[in-house]
C-alpha positions in Angstrom: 9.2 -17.6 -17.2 6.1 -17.3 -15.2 6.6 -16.3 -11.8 4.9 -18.8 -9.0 2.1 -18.2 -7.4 2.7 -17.1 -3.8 2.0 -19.2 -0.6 1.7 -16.6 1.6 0.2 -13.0 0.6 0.4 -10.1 2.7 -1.7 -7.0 2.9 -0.5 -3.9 4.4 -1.8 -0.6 5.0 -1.3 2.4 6.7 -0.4 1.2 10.2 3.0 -0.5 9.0 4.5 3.1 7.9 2.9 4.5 10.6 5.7 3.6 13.4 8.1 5.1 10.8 6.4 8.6 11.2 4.2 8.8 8.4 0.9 9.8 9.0 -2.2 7.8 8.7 -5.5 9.1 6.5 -7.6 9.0 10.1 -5.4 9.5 13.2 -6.1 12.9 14.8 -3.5 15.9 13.2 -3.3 12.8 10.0 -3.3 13.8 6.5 -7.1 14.5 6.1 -6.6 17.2 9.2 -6.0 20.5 6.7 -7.7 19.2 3.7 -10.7 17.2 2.8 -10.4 13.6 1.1 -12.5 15.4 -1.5 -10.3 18.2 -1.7 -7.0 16.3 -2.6 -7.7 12.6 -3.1 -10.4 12.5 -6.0 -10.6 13.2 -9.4 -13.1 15.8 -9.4 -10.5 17.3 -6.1 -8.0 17.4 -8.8 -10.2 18.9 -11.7 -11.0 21.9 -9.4 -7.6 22.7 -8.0 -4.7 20.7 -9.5 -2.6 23.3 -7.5 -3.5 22.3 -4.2 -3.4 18.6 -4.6 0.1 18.5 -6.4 1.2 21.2 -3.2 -0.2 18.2 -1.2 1.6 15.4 -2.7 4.8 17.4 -2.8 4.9 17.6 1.0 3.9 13.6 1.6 6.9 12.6 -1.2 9.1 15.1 1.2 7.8 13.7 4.0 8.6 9.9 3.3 12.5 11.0 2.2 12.4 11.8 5.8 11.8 8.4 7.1 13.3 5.1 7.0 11.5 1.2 7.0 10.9 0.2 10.5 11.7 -3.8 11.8 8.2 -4.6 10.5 9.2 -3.6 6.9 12.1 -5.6 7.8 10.9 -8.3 9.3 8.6 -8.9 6.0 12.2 -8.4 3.8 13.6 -11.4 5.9 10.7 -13.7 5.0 10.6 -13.4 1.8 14.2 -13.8 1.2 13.7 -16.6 3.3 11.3 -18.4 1.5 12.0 -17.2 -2.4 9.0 -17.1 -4.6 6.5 -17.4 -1.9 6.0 -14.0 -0.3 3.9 -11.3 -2.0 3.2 -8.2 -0.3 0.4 -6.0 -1.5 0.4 -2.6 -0.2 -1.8 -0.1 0.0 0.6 2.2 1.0 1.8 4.5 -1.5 5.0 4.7 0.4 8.6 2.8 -0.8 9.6 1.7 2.5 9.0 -2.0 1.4 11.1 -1.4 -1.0 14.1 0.1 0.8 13.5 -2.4 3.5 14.6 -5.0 1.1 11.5 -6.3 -0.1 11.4 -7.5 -4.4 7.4 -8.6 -5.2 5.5 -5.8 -4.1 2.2 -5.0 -5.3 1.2 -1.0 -4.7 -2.3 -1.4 -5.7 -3.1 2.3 -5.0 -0.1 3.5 -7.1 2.8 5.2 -6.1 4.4 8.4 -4.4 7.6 7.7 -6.8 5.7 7.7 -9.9 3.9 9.7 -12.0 1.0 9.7 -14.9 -0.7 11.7 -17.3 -4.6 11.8 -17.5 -4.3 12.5 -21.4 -2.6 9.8 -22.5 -1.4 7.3 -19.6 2.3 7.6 -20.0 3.7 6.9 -16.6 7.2 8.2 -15.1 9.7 8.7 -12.6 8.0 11.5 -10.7 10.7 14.3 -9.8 10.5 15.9 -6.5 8.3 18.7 -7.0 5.2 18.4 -9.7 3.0 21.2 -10.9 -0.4 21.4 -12.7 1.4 22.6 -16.3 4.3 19.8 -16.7 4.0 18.3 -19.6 4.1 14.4 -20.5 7.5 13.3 -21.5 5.7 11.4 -24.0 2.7 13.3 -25.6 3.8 16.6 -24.2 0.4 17.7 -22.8 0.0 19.6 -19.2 -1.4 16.8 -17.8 0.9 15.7 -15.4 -0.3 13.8 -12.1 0.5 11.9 -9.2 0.3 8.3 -10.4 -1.9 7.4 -7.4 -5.4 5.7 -7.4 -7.7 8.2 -6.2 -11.0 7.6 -4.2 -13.9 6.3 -6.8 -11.2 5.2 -9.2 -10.0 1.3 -10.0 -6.9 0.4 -8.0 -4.0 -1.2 -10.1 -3.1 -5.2 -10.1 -6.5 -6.5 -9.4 -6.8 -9.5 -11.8 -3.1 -10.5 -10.6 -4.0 -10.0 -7.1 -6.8 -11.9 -7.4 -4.9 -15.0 -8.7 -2.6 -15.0 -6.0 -5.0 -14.9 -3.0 -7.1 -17.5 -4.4 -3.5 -20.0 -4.6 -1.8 -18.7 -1.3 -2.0 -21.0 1.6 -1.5 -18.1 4.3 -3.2 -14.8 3.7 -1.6 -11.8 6.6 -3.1 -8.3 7.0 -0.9 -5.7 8.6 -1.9 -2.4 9.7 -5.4 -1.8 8.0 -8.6 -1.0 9.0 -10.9 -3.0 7.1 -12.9 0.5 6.0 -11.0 0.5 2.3 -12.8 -1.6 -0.2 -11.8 -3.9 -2.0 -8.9 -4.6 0.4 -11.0 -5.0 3.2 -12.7 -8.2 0.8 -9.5 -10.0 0.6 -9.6 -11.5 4.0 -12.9 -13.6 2.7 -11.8 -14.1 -0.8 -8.5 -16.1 0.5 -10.4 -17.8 3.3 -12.7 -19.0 0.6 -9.9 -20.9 -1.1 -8.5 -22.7 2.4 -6.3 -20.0 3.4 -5.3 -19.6 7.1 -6.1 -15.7 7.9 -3.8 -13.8 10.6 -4.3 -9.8 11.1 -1.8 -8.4 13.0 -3.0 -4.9 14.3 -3.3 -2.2 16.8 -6.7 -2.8 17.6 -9.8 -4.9 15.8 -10.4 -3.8 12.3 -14.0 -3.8 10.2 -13.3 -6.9 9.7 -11.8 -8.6 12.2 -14.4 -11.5 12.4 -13.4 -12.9 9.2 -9.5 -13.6 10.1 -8.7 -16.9 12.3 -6.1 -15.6 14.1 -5.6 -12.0 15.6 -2.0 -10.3 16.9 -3.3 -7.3 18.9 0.3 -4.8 19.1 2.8 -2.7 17.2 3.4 -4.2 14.0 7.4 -3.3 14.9 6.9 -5.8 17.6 4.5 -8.1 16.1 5.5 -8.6 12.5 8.9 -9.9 13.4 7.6 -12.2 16.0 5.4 -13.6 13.7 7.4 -13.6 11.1 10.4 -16.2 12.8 7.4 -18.2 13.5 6.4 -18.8 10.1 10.4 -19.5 9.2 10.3 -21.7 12.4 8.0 -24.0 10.7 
């Protein structure tokens, strides 16, 4: 049975995991501080030194065992088992903290820490704890294991069926992003072009800030629940 379309869609990014400890791309002593986006967040990064980029993947899959969701992960859990069948949250996180929040429809359109992929022949897994440049595939037993994560200047996952939801949802909220990561920072305009009501609930303005109708300037622990009952409130 085909799922219904969602009435209210959510973006998230890295600000929402953020006030669970885990660090954003930007922030000073973030995840870019040691190592360059080049270095471990591109193809060609991984082409030079698979080594180094599974070393740095290792430590962020450690790092988010380490933390739990926060009320804003929650607060987002609540609504949509409030209101079944219309909540879909698309992440950009690479996190699961939606998921152990509560949370069922979640897009992860830049893939996922939990998961993993070979190049060779696109098998895709549970990733274990640790990876290394020589695992093989499971499948076509190649050393071609990687983190199953959209890389910079590759095509992130769920477009055509993220696409169809924005352009049906009635509310369109962005959470925690800056507006600099394309095409997430488009969906703002591609949902208000279909009637939606825009809210972005932030830290500070984003890129894209003058495109939303309605702006919630604080800690998405604070702000996401808040908004939250007042959706449910009617």
């Amino acid at each position: 049975m085909a799922r219904p379309d969602p009435s209210i869609v959510i973006l998230t990014g890295a600000g929402i995991s953020a006030e669970s400890g885990i660090a954003t791309f930007r922030e000073s002593g973030g995840l870019w501080e040691s190592h360059s986006l080049e270095e471990v967040a591109t193809p060609q990064g991984f082409a030079r030194d698979p080594d180094l980029v599974h070393a740095f993947y290792n430590a962020r899959r450690a790092a988010v065992r380490g933390v739990s969701p926060n009320p804003a992960h929650r607060a987002l859990a609540r609504l949509e088992q409030a209101l079944p069948g219309q909540v879909l949250i698309v992440t950009q996180n690479v996190d699961d903290l939606h998921e152990r929040a509560g949370s069922k429809r979640v897009i992860h359109m830049h893939g996922e820490l939990s998961r993993a992929l070979c190049h060779a022949c696109q098998a895709r897994w549970a990733a274990p704890d640790l990876m290394h440049a020589g695992d093989p595939c499971p499948r076509c037993g190649k050393p071609a294991t990687r983190p199953d994560i959209v890389w910079f200047g590759e095509f992130p996952y769920y477009m055509d069926e993220i696409e169809t939801a924005l352009s049906a949802c009635t509310t369109f909220a962005a959470i925690g992003t800056s507006g600099q990561v394309w095409p997430a920072a488009g969906f703002v305009q591609r949902a208000r072009a279909t009637g939606a009501r825009c809210i972005e609930i932030n830290l500070d303005q984003s890129e894209v800030s003058g495109d939303f109708h309605e702006h919630l300037i604080g800690r998405a622990g604070e702000a996401v629940p808040a908004w939250a009952e007042r959706v449910l409130a009617g």
